[in-house]
C-alpha positions in Angstrom: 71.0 -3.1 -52.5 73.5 -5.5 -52.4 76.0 -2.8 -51.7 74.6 -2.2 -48.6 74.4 -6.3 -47.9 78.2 -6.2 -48.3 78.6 -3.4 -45.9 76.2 -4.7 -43.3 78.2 -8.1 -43.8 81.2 -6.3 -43.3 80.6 -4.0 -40.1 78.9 -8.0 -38.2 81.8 -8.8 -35.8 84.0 -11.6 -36.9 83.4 -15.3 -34.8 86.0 -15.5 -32.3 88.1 -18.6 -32.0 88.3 -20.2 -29.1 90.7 -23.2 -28.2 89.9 -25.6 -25.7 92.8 -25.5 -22.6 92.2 -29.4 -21.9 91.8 -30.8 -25.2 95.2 -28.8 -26.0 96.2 -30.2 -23.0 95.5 -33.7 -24.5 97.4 -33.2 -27.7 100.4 -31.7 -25.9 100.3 -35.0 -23.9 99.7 -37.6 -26.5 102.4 -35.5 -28.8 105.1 -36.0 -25.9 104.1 -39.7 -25.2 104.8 -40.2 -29.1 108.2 -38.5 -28.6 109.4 -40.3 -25.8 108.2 -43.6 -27.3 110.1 -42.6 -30.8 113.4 -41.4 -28.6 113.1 -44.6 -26.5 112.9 -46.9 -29.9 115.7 -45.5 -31.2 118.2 -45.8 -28.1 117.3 -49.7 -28.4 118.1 -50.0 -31.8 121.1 -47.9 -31.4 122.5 -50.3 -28.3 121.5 -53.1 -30.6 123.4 -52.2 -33.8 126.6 -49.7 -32.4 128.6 -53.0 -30.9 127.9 -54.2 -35.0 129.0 -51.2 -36.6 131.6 -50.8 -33.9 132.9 -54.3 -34.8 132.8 -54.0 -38.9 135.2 -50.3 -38.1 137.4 -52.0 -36.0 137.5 -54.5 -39.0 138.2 -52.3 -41.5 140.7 -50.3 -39.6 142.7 -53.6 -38.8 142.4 -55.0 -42.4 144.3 -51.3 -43.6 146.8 -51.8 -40.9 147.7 -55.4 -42.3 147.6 -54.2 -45.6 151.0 -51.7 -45.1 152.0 -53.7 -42.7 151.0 -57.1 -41.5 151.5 -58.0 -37.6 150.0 -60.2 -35.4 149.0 -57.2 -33.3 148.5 -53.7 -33.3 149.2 -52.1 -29.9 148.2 -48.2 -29.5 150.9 -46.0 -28.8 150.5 -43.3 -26.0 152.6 -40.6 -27.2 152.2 -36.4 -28.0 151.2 -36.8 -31.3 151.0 -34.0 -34.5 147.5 -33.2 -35.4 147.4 -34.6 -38.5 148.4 -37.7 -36.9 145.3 -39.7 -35.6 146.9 -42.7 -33.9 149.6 -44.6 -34.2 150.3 -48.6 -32.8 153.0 -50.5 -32.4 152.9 -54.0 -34.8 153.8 -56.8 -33.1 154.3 -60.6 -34.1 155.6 -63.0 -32.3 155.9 -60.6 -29.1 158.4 -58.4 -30.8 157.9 -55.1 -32.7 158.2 -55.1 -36.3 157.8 -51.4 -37.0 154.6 -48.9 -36.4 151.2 -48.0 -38.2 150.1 -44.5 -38.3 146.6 -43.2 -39.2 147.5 -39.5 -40.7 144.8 -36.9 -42.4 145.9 -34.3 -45.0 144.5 -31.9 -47.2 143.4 -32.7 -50.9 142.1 -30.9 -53.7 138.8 -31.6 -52.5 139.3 -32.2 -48.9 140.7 -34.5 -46.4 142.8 -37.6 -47.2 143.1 -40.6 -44.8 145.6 -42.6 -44.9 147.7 -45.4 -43.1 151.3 -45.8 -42.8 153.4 -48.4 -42.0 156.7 -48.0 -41.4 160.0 -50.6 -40.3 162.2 -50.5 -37.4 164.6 -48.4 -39.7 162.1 -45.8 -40.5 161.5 -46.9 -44.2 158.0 -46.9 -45.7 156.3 -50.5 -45.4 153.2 -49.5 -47.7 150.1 -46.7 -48.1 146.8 -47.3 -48.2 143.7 -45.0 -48.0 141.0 -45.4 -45.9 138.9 -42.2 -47.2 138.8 -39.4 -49.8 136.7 -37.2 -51.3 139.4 -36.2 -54.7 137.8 -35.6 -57.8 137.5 -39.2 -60.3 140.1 -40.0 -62.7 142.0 -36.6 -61.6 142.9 -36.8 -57.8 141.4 -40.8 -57.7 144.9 -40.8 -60.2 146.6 -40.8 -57.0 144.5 -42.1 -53.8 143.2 -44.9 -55.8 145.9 -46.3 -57.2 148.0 -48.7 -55.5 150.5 -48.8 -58.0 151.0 -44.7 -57.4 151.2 -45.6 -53.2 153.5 -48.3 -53.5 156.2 -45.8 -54.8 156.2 -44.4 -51.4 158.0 -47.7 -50.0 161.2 -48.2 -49.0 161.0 -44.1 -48.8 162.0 -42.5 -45.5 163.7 -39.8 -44.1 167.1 -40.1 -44.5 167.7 -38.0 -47.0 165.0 -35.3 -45.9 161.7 -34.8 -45.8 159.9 -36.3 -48.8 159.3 -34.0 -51.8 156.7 -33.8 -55.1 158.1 -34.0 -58.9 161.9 -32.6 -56.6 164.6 -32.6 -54.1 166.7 -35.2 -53.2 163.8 -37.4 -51.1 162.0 -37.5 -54.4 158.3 -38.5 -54.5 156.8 -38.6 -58.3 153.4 -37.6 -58.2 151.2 -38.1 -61.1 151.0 -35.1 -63.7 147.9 -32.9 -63.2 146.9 -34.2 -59.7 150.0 -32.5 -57.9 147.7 -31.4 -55.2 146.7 -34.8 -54.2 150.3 -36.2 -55.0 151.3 -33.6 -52.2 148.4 -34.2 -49.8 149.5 -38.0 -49.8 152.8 -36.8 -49.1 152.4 -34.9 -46.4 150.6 -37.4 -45.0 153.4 -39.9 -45.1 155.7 -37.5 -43.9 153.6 -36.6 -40.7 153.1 -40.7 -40.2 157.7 -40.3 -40.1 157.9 -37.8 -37.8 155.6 -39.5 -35.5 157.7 -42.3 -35.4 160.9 -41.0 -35.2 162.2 -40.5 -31.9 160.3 -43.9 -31.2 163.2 -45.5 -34.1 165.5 -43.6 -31.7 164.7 -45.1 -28.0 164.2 -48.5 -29.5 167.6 -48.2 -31.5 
């Protein structure tokens, strides 16, 4: 018996569903309103806090520029730049130019390295600093995060060639077992004296 109560259950036709066009309508509607209202609140809140954050970059960019190389001023430069070069100004103090800061990028053992450079009217290295890194702690940080490791960097330039790692003539020592990020910082310096060196020239 109840054998044939499943079966007669089984062969009753299944209810259908059917879906309301306006009250889908209505939830379409009220879902969009919610978007709009969502998309609208955030474009306010972005035009409120973008001058801000705007303002606390410009801050921190200015604050590394003064650090290898304080200036009154820091005027861009419009010049055909490398691409691991991502600007370069002109320092300025008392209406005269006192050498050059160049924002550079290089590859680390972990990824990019940004860094600024400041460098004299004779081409020699004023100071390194790094604005961002992703090396690996007390490894790569060996390097990017210690200023004492940077500062050997000035008073370098290119006079006697481009600068090396641990050799050569234009000799940069690196720190032993971060050699990758010794010559990521390197070639980083080095791109920041090539941008600047047919500047040294016309201003010579």
């Amino acid at each position: 018996m109840s054998n044939e109560k499943a079966t007669a259950a089984a062969r009753q036709p299944k209810p259908s569903i059917s879906f309301d066009p306006q009250y889908i309508g209505r939830i379409t509607g009220v879902l969009l309103a919610i978007c709009l209202v969502v998309a609208l609140l955030l474009g306010v809140v972005n035009q409120i806090t973008k001058p801000r954050i705007d303002a606390i970059e410009a801050e921190k960019v200015r604050l590394a520029m003064a650090q290898v190389l304080p200036a009154e001023e820091y005027v861009p430069v419009e010049a055909s730049l490398p691409k691991t070069v991502v600007s370069l100004s002109q320092a300025r103090s008392g209406g005269q130019s006192i050498g050059w800061v160049a924002e550079t990028t290089a590859t680390g053992s972990q990824g990019p390295i940004t860094m600024m450079v400041g460098i004299d009217p004779s081409g020699k290295i004023t100071g390194v600093s790094i604005v961002s890194h992703s090396e690996t702690p007390n490894i790569g940080t060996k390097v990017v995060a210690d200023q004492s490791v940077l500062d050997r960097f000035t008073g370098m330039s290119h006079e006697d060639g481009e600068i090396t790692v641990n050799s050569g003539t234009n000799r940069f020592d690196g720190v032993s077992g971060a050699t990758v990020s010794s010559r990521g910082v390197a070639a980083g310096v080095n791109a920041a004296l090539d941008a600047v060196a047919d500047l040294i020239v016309k201003e010579g």
